[in-house]
C-alpha positions in Angstrom: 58.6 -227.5 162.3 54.7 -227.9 163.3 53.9 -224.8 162.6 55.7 -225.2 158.6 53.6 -228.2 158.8 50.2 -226.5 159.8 51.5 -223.8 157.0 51.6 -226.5 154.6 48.6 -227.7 155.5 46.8 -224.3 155.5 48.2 -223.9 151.8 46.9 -227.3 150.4 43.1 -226.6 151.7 43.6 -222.9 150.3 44.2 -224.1 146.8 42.0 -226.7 146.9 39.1 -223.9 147.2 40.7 -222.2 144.6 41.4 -224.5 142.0 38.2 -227.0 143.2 37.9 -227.2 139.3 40.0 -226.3 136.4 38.8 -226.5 132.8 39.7 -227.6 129.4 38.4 -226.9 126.4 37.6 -229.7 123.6 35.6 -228.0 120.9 32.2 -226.7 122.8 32.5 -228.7 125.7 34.1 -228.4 128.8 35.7 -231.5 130.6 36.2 -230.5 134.0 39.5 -232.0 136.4 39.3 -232.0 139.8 43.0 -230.3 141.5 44.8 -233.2 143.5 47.4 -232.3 145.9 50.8 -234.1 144.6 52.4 -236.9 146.5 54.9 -234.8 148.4 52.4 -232.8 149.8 50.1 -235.5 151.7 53.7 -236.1 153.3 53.9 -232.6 154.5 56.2 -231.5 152.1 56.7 -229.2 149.5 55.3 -230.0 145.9 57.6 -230.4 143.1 56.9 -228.2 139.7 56.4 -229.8 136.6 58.2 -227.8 133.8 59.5 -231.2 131.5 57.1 -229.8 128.9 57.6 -226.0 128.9 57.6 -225.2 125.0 59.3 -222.2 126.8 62.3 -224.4 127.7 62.5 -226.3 125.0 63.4 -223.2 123.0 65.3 -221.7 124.9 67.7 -225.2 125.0 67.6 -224.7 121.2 68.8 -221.6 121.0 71.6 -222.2 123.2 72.6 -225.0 121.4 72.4 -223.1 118.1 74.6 -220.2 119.5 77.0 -222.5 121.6 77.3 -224.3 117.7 77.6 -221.1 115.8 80.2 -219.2 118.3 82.4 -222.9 117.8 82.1 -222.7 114.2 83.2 -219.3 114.0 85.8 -219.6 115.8 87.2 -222.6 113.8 87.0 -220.6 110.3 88.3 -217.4 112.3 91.2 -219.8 113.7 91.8 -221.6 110.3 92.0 -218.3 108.4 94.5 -217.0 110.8 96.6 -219.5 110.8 97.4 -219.4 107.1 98.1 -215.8 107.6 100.7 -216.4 110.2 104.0 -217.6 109.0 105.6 -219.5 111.5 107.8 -222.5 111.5 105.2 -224.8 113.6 102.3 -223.3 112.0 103.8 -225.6 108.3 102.0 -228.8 109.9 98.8 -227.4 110.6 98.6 -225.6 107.6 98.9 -228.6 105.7 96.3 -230.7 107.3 93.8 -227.9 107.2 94.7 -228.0 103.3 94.2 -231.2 103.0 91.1 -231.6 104.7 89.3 -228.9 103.0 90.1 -229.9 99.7 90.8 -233.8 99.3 88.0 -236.0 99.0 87.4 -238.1 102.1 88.5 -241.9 101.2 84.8 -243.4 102.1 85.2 -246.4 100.1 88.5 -247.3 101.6 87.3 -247.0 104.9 84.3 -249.0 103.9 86.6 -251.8 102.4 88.4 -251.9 106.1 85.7 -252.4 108.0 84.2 -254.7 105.9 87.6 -256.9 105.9 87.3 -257.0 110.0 83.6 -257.5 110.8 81.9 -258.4 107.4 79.7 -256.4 106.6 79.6 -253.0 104.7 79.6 -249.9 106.7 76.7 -248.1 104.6 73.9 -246.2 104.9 71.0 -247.9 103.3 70.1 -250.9 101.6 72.9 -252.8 100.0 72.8 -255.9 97.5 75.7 -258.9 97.5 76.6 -260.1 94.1 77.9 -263.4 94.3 80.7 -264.4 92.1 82.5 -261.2 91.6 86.2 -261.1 92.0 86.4 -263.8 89.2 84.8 -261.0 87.0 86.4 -258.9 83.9 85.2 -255.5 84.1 83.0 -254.4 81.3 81.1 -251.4 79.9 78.9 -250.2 82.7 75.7 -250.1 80.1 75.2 -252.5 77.0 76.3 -250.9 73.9 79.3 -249.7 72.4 81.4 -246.9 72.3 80.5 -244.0 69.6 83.4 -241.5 70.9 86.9 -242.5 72.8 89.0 -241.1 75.1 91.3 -239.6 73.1 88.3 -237.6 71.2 87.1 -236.0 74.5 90.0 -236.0 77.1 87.8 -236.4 79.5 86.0 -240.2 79.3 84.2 -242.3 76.9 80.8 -241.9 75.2 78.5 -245.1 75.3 75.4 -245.9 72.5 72.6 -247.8 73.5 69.8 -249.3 70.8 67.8 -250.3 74.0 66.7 -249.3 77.5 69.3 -250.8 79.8 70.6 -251.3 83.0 73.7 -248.9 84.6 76.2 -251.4 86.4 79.1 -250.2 88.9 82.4 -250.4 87.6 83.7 -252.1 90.6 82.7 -252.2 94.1 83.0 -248.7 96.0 81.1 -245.6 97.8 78.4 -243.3 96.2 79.6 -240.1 96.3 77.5 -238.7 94.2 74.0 -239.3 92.6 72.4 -236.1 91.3 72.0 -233.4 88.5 75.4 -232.5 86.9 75.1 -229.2 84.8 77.4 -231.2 81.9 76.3 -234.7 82.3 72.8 -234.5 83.8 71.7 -237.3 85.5 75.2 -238.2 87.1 76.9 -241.3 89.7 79.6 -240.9 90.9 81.8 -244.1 92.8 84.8 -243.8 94.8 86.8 -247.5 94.6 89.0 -248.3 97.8 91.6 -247.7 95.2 91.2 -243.5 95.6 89.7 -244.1 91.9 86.4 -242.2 91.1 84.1 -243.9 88.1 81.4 -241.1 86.5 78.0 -242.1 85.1 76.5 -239.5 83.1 73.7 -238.6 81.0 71.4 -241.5 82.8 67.9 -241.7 82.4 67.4 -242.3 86.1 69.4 -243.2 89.5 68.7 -246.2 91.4 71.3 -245.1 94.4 72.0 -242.6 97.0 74.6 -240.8 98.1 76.9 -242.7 100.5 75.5 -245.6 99.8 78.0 -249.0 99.2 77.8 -250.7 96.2 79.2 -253.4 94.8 80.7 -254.5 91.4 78.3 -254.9 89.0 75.5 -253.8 91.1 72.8 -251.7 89.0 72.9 -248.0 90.1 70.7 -247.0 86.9 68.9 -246.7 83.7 69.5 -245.8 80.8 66.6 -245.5 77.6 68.0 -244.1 74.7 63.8 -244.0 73.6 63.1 -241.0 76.4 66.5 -239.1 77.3 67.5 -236.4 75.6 71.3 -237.6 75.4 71.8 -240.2 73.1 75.0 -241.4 74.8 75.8 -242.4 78.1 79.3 -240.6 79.5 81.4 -242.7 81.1 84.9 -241.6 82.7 87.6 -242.7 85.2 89.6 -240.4 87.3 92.1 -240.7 89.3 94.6 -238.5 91.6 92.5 -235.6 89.9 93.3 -236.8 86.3 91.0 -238.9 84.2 92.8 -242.1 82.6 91.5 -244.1 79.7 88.5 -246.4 80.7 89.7 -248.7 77.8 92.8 -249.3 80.1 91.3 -250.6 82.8 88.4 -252.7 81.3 87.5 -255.3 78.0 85.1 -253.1 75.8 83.3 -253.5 72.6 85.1 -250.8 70.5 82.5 -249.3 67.1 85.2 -249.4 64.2 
């Protein structure tokens, strides 16, 4: 033991001559740091390396991670696309939960609504906006004009006029799932309603909202200015189980004779 001591020793006033100073470089000058012997070592022990900031390390974490992630996600598509192959008696159950999950839409604003009902706030992220004095409300157009084409004329939803720039309200409370460039509707919202009900804004001159974010009813989510869009009508639509139903239906309107 005295003599791994005296070793020890031996080491410390060996690299003390050796590293008496060890330089940095700032620019041109030179700041030089004098080599002190860690704690372990006036204690006669061993020092401990330092490698918490090894940019070495760091990436070689990441790229485990990232391999580790990509061999899991592999074999989950490899494992789902199997398993519709196979056709086996307990491989029915499966099958259909993997169908549903790839192609339903998850029920965000219902979930939302839940948690809401048990601790009161909305599960959302970013900013959201109360409007007071809501539930007494009849729904309305969600942008101040009237309607230039119905349902019936486009299967599809209802096409809003506008003499003036004007504000885009929700339908009814909900989830953003949607809020983006639409290649038939262009500047396009999209709400899911706790309902399973989706309500489309299209055509807008600008989006006030993000995607996943909760909204409530009669909360503005947009613009439109018939003045500087290049649509002169705003789409509006209502779908629901995958079909779209008449907006008219579900709302007091101001229909143009």
């Amino acid at each position: 033991m005295k003599r791994d001591v005296n070793e020890i020793r031996k080491d410390i006033a060996r690299r003390k001559k050796e590293r008496t100073f060890s330089t940095t470089n700032y620019g041109s000058t030179r700041a030089f740091i004098p080599s002190v012997p860690q704690e372990e070592e006036k204690h006669g022990y061993l020092p401990f390396g330092d490698d918490s900031a090894s940019p070495k390390r760091m990436n070689d974490k990441f790229v485990a991670s990232f391999m580790i992630k990509t061999i899991l996600a592999a074999v989950l598509f490899f494992g789902i696309a199997v398993l519709f192959k196979v056709d086996l008696k307990w491989s029915e159950e499966p099958k259909q939960w993997a169908s549903s999950a790839l192609t339903e839409e998850f029920p965000f604003a219902k979930v939302n609504q839940w948690y809401q009902e048990r601790f009161g706030t909305p599960l959302a992220i970013g900013k959201t906006e109360s409007v007071s004095g809501q539930a007494s409300e009849q729904l309305a157009l969600p942008v101040n004009g009237t309607i230039s084409q119905t349902f019936q004329t486009t299967g599809q939803g209802i096409m809003i006029t506008a003499d003036k720039e004007s504000k885009v309200l929700a339908m009814k409370a909900g989830t953003v799932i949607f809020a983006g460039n639409d290649r038939k509707t262009n500047k396009t919202v999209i709400v899911q309603h706790p309902d399973g009900s989706n309500s489309i804004y299209g055509n807008l001159t600008s989006i006030d909202v993000h995607q996943y974010q909760s909204v409530q009813s009669k909360e503005v989510i947009g613009k439109y200015n018939p003045a500087t869009s290049e649509e002169k009508e705003v789409y509006f639509a209502v779908e629901k189980e995958n079909k779209f139903v008449d907006p008219v239906k579900v709302m007091q309107v101001d229909e143009r004779p």
